[in-house]
ROVO-490505 format. One line per 5 residues: number of its first residue (from 1); their letters; for each residue x, y, z of C-alpha. Coordinates in steps of 0.2 Angstrom, whole numbers. Example, Ala and Ser with C-alpha at 12.3 -4.5 7.8 and 13.67 -1.06 7.14 Angstrom:
! residues 2
1) AS) 62:-22:39; 68:-5:36
END
This chain:
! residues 904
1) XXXXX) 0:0:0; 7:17:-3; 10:29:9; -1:45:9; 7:58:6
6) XXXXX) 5:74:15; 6:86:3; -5:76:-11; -22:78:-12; -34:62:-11
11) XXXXX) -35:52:-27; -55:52:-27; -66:53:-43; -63:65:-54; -48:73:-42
16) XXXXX) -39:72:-58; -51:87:-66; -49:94:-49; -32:94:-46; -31:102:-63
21) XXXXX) -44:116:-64; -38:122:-48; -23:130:-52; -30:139:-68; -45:145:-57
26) XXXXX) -34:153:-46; -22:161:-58; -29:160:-76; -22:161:-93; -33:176:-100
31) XXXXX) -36:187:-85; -55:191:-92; -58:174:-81; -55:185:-65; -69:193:-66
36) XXXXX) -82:178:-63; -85:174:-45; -81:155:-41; -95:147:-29; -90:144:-10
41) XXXXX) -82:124:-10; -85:113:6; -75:99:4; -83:84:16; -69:74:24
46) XXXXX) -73:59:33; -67:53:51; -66:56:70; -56:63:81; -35:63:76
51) XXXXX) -38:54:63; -51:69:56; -39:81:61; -25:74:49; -34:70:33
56) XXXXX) -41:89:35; -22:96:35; -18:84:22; -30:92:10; -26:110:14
61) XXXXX) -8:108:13; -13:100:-5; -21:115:-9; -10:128:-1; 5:120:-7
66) XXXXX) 5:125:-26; 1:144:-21; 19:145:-12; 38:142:-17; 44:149:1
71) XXXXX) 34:165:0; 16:170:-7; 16:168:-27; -1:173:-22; -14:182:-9
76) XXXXX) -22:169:2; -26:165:19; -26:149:31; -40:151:42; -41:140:60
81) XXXXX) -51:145:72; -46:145:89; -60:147:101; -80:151:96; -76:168:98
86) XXXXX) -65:173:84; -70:183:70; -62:173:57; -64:188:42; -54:197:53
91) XXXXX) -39:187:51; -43:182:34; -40:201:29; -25:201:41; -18:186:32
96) XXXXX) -20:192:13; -14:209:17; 2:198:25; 17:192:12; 7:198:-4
101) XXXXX) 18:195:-19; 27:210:-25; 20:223:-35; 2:214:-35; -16:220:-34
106) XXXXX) -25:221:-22; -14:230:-11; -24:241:1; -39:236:9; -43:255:14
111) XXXXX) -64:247:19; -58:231:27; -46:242:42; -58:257:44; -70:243:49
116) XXXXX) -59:232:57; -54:247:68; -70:252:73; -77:236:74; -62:231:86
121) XXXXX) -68:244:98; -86:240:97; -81:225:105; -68:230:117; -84:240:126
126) XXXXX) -95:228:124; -111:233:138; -122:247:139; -115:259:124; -118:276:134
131) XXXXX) -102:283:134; -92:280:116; -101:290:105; -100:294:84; -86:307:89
136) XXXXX) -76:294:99; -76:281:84; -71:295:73; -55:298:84; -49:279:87
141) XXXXX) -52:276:69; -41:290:62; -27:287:78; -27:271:70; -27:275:52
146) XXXXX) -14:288:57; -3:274:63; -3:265:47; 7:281:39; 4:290:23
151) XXXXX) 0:308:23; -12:306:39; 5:299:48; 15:313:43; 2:325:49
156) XXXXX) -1:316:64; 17:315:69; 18:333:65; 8:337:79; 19:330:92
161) XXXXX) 17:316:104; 11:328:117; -2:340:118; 3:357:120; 2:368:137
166) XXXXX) -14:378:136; -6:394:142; 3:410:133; 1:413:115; 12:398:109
171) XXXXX) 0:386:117; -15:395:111; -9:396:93; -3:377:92; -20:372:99
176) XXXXX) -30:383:88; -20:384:69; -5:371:72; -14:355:78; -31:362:66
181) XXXXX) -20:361:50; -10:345:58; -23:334:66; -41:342:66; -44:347:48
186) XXXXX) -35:331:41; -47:320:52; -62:329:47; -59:329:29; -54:312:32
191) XXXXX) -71:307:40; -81:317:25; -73:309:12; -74:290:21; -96:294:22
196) XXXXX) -97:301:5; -88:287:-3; -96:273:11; -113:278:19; -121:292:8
201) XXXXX) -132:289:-9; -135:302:-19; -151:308:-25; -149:299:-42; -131:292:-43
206) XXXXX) -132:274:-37; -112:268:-36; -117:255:-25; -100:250:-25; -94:263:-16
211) XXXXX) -109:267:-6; -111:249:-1; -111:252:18; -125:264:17; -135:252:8
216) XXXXX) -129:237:20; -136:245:36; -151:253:26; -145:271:30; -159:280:20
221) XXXXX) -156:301:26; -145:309:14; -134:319:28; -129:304:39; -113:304:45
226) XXXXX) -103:287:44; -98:283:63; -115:291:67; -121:275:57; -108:265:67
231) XXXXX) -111:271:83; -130:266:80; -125:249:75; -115:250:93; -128:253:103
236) XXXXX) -137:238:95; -122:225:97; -113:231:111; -128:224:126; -128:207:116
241) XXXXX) -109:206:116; -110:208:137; -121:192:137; -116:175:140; -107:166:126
246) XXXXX) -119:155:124; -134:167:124; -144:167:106; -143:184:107; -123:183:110
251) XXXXX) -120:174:94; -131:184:82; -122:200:88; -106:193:83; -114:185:67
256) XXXXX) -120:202:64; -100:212:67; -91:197:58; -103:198:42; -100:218:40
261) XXXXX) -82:214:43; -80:200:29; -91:211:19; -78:226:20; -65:213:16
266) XXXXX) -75:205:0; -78:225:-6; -60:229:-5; -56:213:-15; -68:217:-30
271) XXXXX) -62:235:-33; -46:232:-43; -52:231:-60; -46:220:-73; -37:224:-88
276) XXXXX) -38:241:-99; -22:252:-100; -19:256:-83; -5:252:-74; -14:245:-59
281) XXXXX) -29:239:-67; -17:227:-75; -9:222:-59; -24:208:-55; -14:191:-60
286) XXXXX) -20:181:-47; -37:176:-39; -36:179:-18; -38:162:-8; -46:157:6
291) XXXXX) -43:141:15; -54:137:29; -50:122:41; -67:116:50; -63:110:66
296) XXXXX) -72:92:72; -90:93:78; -92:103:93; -76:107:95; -69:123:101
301) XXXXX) -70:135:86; -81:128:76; -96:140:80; -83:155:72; -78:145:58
306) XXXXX) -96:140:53; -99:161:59; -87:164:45; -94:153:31; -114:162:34
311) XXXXX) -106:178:32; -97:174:16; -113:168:10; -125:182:15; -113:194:12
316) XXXXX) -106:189:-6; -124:189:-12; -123:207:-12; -105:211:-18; -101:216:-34
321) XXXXX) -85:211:-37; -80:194:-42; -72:191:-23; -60:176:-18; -60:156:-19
326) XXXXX) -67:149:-1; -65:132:0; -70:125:18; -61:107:22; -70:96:34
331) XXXXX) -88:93:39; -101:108:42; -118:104:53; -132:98:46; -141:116:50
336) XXXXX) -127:124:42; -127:114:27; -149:119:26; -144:134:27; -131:135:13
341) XXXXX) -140:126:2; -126:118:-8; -126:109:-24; -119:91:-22; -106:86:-33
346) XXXXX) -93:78:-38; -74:83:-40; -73:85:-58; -91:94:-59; -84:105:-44
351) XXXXX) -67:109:-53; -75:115:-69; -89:125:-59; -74:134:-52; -72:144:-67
356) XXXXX) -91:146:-66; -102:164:-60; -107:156:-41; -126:154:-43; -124:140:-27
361) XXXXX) -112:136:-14; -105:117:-22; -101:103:-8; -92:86:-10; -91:72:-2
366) XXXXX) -73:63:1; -72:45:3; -62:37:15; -52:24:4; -43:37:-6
371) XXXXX) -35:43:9; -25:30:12; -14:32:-5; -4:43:-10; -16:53:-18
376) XXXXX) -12:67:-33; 0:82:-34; -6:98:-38; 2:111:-52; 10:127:-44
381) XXXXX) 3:143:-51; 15:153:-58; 8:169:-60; 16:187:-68; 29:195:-58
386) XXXXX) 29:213:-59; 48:223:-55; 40:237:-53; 26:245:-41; 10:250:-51
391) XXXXX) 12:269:-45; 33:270:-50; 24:264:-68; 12:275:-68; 22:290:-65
396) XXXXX) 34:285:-76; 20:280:-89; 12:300:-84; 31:307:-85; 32:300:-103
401) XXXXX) 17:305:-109; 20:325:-102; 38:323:-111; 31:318:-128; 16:333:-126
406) XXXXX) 33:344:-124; 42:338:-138; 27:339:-150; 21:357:-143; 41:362:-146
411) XXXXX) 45:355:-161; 32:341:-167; 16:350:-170; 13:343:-188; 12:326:-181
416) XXXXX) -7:331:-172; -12:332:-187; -11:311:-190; -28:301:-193; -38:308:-180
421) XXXXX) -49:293:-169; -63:285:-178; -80:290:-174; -88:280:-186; -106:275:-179
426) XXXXX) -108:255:-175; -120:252:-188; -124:265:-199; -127:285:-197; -131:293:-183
431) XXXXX) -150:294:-187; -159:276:-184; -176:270:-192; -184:253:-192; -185:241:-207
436) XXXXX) -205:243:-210; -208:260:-215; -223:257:-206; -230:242:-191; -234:227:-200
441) XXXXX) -252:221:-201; -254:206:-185; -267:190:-187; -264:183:-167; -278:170:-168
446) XXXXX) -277:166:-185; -258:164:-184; -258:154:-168; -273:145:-175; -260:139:-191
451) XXXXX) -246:133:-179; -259:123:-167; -266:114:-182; -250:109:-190; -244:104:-174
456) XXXXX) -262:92:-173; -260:85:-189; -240:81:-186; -247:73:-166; -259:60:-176
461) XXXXX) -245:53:-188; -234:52:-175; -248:42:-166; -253:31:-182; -234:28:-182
466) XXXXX) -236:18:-163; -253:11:-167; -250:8:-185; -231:3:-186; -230:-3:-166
471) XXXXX) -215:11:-167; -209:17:-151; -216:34:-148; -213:46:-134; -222:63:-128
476) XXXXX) -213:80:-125; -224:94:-116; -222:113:-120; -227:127:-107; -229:142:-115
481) XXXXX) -241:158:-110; -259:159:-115; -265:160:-135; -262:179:-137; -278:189:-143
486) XXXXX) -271:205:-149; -257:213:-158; -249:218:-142; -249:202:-134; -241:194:-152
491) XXXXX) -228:206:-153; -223:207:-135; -225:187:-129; -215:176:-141; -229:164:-139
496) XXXXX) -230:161:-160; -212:160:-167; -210:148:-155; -224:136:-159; -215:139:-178
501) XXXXX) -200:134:-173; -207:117:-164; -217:114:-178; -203:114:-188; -192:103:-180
506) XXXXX) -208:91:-176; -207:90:-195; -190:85:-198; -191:72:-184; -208:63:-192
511) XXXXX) -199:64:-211; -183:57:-204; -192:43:-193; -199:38:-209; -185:32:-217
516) XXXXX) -174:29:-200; -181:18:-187; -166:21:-174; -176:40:-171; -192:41:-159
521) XXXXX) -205:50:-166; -212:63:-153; -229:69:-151; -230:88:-143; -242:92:-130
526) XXXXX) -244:113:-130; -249:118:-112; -252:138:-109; -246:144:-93; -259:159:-91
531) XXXXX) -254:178:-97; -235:179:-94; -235:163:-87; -242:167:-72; -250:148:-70
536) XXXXX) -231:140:-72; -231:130:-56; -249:124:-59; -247:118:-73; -231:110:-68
541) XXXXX) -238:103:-54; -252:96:-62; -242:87:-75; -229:79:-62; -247:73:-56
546) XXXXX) -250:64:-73; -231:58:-73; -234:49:-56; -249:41:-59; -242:37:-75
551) XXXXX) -229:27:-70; -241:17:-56; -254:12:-67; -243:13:-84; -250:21:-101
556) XXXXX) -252:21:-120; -235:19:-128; -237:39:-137; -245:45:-121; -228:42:-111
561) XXXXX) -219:59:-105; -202:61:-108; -196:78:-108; -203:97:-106; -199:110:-118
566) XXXXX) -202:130:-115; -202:142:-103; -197:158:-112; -199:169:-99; -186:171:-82
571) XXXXX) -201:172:-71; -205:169:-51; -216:157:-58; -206:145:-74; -193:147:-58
576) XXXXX) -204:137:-47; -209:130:-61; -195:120:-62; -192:115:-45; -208:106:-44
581) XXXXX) -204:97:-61; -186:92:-54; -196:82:-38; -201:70:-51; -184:68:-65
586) XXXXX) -193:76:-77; -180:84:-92; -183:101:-96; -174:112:-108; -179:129:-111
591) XXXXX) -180:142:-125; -177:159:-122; -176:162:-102; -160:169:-97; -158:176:-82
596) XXXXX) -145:164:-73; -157:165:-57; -166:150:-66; -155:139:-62; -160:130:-50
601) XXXXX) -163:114:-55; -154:97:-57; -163:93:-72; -165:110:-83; -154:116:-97
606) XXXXX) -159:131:-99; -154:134:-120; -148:155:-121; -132:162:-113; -135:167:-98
611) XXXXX) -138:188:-94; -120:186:-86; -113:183:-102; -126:194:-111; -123:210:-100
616) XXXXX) -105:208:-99; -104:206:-120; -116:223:-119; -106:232:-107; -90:229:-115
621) XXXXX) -98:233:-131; -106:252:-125; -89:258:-119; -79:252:-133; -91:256:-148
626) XXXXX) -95:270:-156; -113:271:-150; -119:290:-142; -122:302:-158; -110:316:-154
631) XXXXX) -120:335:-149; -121:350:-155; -124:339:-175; -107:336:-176; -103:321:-187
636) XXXXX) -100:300:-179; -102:292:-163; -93:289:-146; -95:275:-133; -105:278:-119
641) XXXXX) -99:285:-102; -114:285:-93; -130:272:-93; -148:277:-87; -154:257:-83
646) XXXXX) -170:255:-83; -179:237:-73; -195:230:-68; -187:226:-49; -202:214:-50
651) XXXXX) -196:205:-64; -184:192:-62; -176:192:-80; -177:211:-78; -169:213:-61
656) XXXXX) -156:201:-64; -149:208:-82; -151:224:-74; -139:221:-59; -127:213:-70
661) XXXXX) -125:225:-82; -121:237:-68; -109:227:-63; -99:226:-76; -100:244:-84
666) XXXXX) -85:254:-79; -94:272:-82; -109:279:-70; -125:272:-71; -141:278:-63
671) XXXXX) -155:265:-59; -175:270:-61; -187:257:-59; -202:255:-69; -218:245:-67
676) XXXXX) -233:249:-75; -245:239:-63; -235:244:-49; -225:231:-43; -209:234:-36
681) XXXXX) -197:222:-29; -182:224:-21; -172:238:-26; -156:249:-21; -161:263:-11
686) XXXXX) -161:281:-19; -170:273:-35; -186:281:-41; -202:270:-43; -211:277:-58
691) XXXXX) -228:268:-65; -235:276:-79; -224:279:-97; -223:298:-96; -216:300:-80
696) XXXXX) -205:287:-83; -200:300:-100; -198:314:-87; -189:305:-75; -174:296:-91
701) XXXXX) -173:314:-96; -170:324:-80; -156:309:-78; -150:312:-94; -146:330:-91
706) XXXXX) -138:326:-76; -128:312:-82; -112:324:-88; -112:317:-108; -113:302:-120
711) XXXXX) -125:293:-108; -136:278:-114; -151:273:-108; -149:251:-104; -166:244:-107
716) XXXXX) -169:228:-96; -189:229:-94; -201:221:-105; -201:224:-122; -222:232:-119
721) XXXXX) -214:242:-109; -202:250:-119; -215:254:-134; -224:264:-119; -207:272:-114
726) XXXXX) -204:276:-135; -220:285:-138; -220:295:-123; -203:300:-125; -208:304:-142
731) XXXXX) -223:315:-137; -211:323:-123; -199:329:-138; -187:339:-124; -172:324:-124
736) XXXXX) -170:319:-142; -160:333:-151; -146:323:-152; -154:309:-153; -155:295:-139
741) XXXXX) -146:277:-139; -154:262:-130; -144:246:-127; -159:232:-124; -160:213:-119
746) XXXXX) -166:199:-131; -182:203:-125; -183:218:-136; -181:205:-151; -201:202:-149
751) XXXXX) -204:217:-159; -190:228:-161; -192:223:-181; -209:225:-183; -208:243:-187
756) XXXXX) -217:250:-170; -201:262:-171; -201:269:-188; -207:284:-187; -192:286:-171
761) XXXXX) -178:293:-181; -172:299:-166; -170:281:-159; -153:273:-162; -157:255:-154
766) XXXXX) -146:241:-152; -152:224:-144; -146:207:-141; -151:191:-152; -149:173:-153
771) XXXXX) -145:169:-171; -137:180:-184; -149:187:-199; -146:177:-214; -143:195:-224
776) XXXXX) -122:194:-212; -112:184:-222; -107:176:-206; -121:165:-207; -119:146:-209
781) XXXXX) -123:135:-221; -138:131:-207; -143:147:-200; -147:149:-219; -154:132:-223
786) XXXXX) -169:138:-207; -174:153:-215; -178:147:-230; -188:132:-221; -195:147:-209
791) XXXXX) -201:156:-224; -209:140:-233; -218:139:-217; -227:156:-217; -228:158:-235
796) XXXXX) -214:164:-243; -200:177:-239; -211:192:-234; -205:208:-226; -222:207:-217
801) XXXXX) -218:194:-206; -213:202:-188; -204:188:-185; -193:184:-201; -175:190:-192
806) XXXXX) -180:185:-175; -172:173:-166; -185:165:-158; -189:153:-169; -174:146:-173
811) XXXXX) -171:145:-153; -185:133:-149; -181:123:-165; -163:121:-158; -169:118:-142
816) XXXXX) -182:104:-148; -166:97:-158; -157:96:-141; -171:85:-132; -175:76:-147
821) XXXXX) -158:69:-148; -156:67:-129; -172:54:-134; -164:46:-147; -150:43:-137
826) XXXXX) -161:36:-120; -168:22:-134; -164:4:-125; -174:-8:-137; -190:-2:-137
831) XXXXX) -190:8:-120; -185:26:-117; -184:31:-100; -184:49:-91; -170:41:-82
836) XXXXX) -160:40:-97; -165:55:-106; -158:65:-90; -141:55:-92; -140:58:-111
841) XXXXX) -143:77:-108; -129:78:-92; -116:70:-106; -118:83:-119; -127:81:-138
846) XXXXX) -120:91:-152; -124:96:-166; -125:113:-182; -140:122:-178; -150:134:-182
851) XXXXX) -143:149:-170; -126:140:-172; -115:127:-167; -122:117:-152; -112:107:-138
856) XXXXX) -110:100:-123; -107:113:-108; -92:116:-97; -103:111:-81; -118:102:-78
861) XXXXX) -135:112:-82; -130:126:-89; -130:133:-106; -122:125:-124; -106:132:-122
866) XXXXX) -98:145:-131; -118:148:-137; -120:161:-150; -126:178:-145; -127:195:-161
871) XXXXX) -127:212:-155; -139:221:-168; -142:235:-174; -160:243:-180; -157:252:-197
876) XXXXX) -169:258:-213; -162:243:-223; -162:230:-208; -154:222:-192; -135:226:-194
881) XXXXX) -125:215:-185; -113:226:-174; -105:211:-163; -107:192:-163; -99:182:-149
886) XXXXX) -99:162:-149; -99:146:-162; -112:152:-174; -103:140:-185; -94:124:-182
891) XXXXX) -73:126:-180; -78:145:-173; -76:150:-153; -76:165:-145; -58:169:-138
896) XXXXX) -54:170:-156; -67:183:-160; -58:199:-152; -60:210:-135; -80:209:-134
901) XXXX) -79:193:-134; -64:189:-125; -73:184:-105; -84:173:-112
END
């Protein structure tokens, strides 16, 4: 038997992904991957007592081991918790702030020790809090902040060790302009700028980024003062610190101080950016570290170690930035691990979700028998070393610059007058006018009506083929929303162009099974949800009814579900939706939903990229593109600099592509929130609530004006909304002399082409999509091959149809291509079980579809990868592809396809 070794991690299934993905999660090859948030890893190591002990140091020092040569190549912190006590993000920030490697971001934590200080003295006074007030705070976190050096050291020190004498002249003088300049006026300016940048939101900024304490502790009056705002929070925790340590009250006042500890630590982590030209911006190499050891069960120290793994939850939830890898080694209680929520894996699933945006914390169970051989070295990171510090570069870069300005001002000035920047405009002129030169005559009932009798007639040959030909037939269900009734309900839901594109692929399944009896012909079962789905988890429920009984008492060969197609919508309800479908193995994969919220279940692949990848693509895209007409009628375009997002706080797709895109654009954005039933969700504080379109006009304009130049306005609502928005903007006429650019979601794809905007010169409108218009050359052989099938299907090529470009067609097509094959692939002789369908789906099908090339993700349950997504422009001769990220073909990926794409 080989010996373990101590410095190996454990040779269980799949450590060989693991022990490979590790390394590159923590210090990738394209720094883009920095800026995805890893899920919290709690790694379940089995034992008792010494024996415990020692397999839990084993796999730290497995993991610590590659992220050191004798020093820190690295930030990262061992965490052991010595008594239930300890606030473990207290020494966590102490321990990455320790050793950093040279020359590497981050290397302040400016948040982290302004909290830490006060936070320590909170709990140095812990009782009635009567005497320490807001001023007192204020004066033992600058003393301390003082102590650190800088220019509020120097001053300090300036001042002298010792008061000076209150008598004569000299004394009043030093007192009164000496230790003023010195001491007095430093710490108050100090003290302003610390609550402007922490606690205050403005009245229509929203930089929640750097106002995230005020939003943290709910601090709603604009003229708070920051250690006023702590030395409420004192007089709240310091009585429950007095108690007993084992008083409830005890333990939530610590949970309370070591979650706004971590969450100053987790803000100060997230603030370096990554990439662009400065200096320190390009200083982030390396992804920070975490180790946490778990001591055994009821053990001294594992009440603060579990403390610390609640904060890190709670508190990352609400943090920006993409924060460090936590990985907890040892066993967590059963109340912890409800409360967590984990998703159980397996090694290699967690190494690849490593890479992953968290959605859930992941945890793995370790078997014992690994542990007792030798087990599996992991790579050492070797990330960039830098030989200078990022502010000797930039003053040198700055001194550079203000030589070569000399130079050419001296004796260079003919060579300003080189090729000057482009302001060529993404996708045409600066004005912007829809395809149809006027909105296109609608036919909802007669249309749905087409697509509900084609999919009739294809259900009964599929039937004859099981009673006719004794084939083996299966049953797929589609959920969409109601039958729509009027033009605004067929422009704004989807609900027909993606009946079309299931009729479609239903088609080519039933010609192919003709001639092929490998493939399982499928009957579709179409199931409306209610208006917006609003009846999802109903109807859900009502069908893992059927399935139940189903499988009891057993049913006709056609009738037997094996797979549910739709949900188009990110909804509360197609959310639940899938929960409840989940409780009885029932494979779904959806169409258009994005919002990476959905995923929530084991047994949904949702079919779109994710709004992660969609706002980052749209940010990158409206700060590097020529998009904002330039004022006062001169010629071209800039990028933006300044975004005016608009959400339904109600809406989950909404809310969620909203947040991102905040998230990742690096100008200002200001946040309004717009429901025109009056339902608001959870928002940032400071946001206005507006219901009806042309206060919602008002409120984008005054914005507008205040925003400073080349603002956009991010559309994230519903596309009903938007046309409300349009035409009162329009009537309102005060906004739009230069134009206005909007950046939407795919959900603008519902109807952006069916002329609704053309008489909106004014309007330059660019919006996400799934496929790319067969009029790009780009286009595939397939992409192509669709349209032409598409337009067979509705009669022939006509400029008439709303939905000719749109993408959601050919998504649902792809999307029933994906199941179909899934089903194909399940077929053991004459039988095709959910079971197998699921297991088919987990291991990947590929295939050239329709919005591109499809296969199998990086992780379970998540999107294709690498799944096409077009930027699109809205011009007079058509949608003018402006960017296009992914394998729209075969042999195409994304990090080949320049800087937009380059995160994905």
């Amino acid at each position: 038997m080989a010996t373990p070794a101590p410095n190996r991690f454990p040779d269980d299934t799949g450590a060989d992904i693991f022990v490979r993905e590790y390394p590159t999660a923590v210090v990738p090859d394209a720094p883009g991957y920095l800026t995805t948030r890893p899920p919290l890893l709690v790694l379940h190591v089995p034992g008792h007592g010494e024996e415990y002990e020692i397999r839990v140091r084993r796999v730290i020092n497995a993991l610590v081991d590659p992220l050191s040569d004798g020093g820190k190549l690295v930030p990262y912190a061992i965490l052991q918790a010595g008594s239930d006590s300890d606030l473990l993000a207290g020494e966590a920030g102490k321990q990455l702030a320790f050793g950093i490697p040279g020359n590497m971001t981050p290397d302040r934590f400016p948040d982290f020790e302004l909290l830490r200080d006060t936070l320590a003295y909170v709990r140095e006074h812990p009782g009635d809090w009567t005497a320490p007030a807001a001023k007192e705070l204020r004066d033992h976190a600058y003393r301390r902040r003082a102590e650190r050096g800088g220019l509020p050291g120097l001053l300090w020190s300036l001042g002298g060790k010792e008061a000076p004498p209150a008598t004569g002249l000299r004394g009043w003088l030093l007192r009164t302009w000496w230790l003023s300049l010195t001491r007095t006026l430093p710490r108050w300016l100090w003290a302003r700028r610390k609550t402007a940048r922490l606690v205050r939101p403005g009245r229509l900024s929203l930089n929640r980024r750097s106002r995230w304490l005020g939003t943290e502790l709910n601090v709603r009056r604009s003229g708070e003062d920051l250690f006023g705002v702590m030395d409420a929070v004192a007089a709240r925790q310091a009585p429950r610190l007095a108690l007993p340590a084992d008083h409830p009250r005890h333990a939530e006042a610590l949970q309370a101080v070591d979650r706004l500890l971590l969450r100053a630590l987790l803000e100060d982590l997230g603030r370096p950016s990554v990439g662009r030209v400065l200096p320190k911006r390009r200083r982030r190499r390396a992804r920070p570290v975490i180790l946490l050891e778990m001591p055994r069960d009821a053990a001294d120290g594992a009440q603060a170690a579990e403390r610390f793994l609640r904060s890190f939850r709670q508190a990352g939830a609400t943090v920006g930035g993409p924060g460090p890898l936590v990985v907890a080694v040892g066993r967590i209680s059963g109340t912890l691990r409800a409360e967590l929520d984990p998703e159980e894996c397996n090694l290699s699933q967690a190494g690849l979700l490593l890479h992953e945006d968290a959605h859930r914390p992941v945890w793995v169970g370790l078997r014992e028998e690994p542990f007792s051989r030798a087990g599996l070295p992991v790579r050492r990171v070797s990330p960039r070393r830098f030989r200078l510090s990022w502010r000797t570069q930039t003053s040198v870069l700055a001194g550079s610059t203000a030589l070569a300005v000399s130079l050419l001002g001296v004796g260079g000035v003919e060579l300003l007058s080189g090729p000057e920047r482009d302001t060529g405009c993404a996708g045409g002129g600066t004005a912007a006018v829809a395809e149809l030169a006027e909105p296109v005559p609608v036919e909802p009932k007669k249309w749905y009506d087409e697509m509900r009798e084609v999919i009739d007639r294809q259900n009964a040959r599929a039937v004859r083929f099981a009673e006719e030909e004794d084939r083996t037939v299966r049953t797929v269900v589609h959920f969409g929303s109601d039958e729509p009734t009027d033009r605004t309900d067929t422009l704004f839901d989807g609900t027909i162009p993606e009946l079309r594109g299931i009729a479609m692929w239903q088609g080519q399944i039933l010609r192919e099974a003709g001639a092929d009896e490998s493939l399982v012909p499928l009957v579709v079962d179409v199931r409306t949800t209610g208006k917006g789905f609003k009846d999802a988890a109903a109807e859900a429920r009502e069908l893992v009814e059927e399935v139940r009984e189903a499988d009891r008492r057993g049913v006709r060969n056609h009738e037997t579900v094996v797979g549910v197609l739709g949900f188009a919508q990110s909804k509360e309800a197609t959310r639940d939706a899938l929960d409840i479908l989940e409780s009885a193995d029932i494979p779904v994969v959806g169409t258009t939903a994005t919002a990476d919220e959905m995923l929530v279940s084991q047994t949904y692949w949702p079919f779109t990229p994710l709004n992660s990848d969609e706002a980052r693509m749209a940010a990158e895209f409206a700060t590097t593109s020529n998009i904002v007409a330039r004022p006062e009628g001169a010629d071209g375009c800039v990028p933006a600099r300044h975004a005016v997002v608009v959400q339904n706080s109600d809406d989950l797709y909404s809310a969620s592509l909203a947040g991102k895109f905040t998230k990742w654009f690096p100008g200002d954005e200001q946040l309004v929130n717009f429901s025109q039933e009056g339902a608001f969700g959870t928002a940032p504080p400071g946001s206005p609530n507006v219901t009806t379109a042309a206060q919602l006009a008002g409120t984008v304009c005054e914005m507008l004006g205040s925003a400073g130049g080349d603002p956009i306005v991010y559309w994230s609502a519903r596309a009903r909304d938007f046309t409300a928005f349009v035409n009162a903007f329009d009537k309102q006429g005060t906004c739009v002399k230069d134009g206005l650019t909007v950046l939407g979601g795919n959900e603008l794809t519902n109807v952006a082409l069916t002329g609704e905007y053309a008489d909106k010169a004014w309007l330059r409108l660019y919006h996400s999509a799934h496929r790319l218009p067969t009029t790009d050359k780009r286009a595939s052989w397939r992409t192509q091959r669709f349209a032409r099938e598409y337009d067979a299907l509705v009669g022939g090529p006509s400029k008439a149809d709303p939905w000719r470009h749109d993408g959601h067609s050919a998504v649902s097509y792809d999307a029933f291509h994906m199941l179909s094959q899934a089903v194909d692939g399940a077929r053991s002789g004459r039988d095709v079980h959910r079971s197998a369908v699921l297991a088919v789906l987990r291991g990947g099908v590929s295939f050239e579809g329709a919005t591109g090339y499809v296969h199998r993700p990086l992780s379970p349950n998540r999107p294709p990868a690498d799944k096409t997504l077009v930027l699109l422009r809205q011009t007079d001769g058509g949608p003018v592809v402006v960017g296009v990220c992914g394998a729209y073909e075969g042999g195409v990926k994304s990090q080949d396809q320049g800087p937009l794409c380059a995160a994905d």
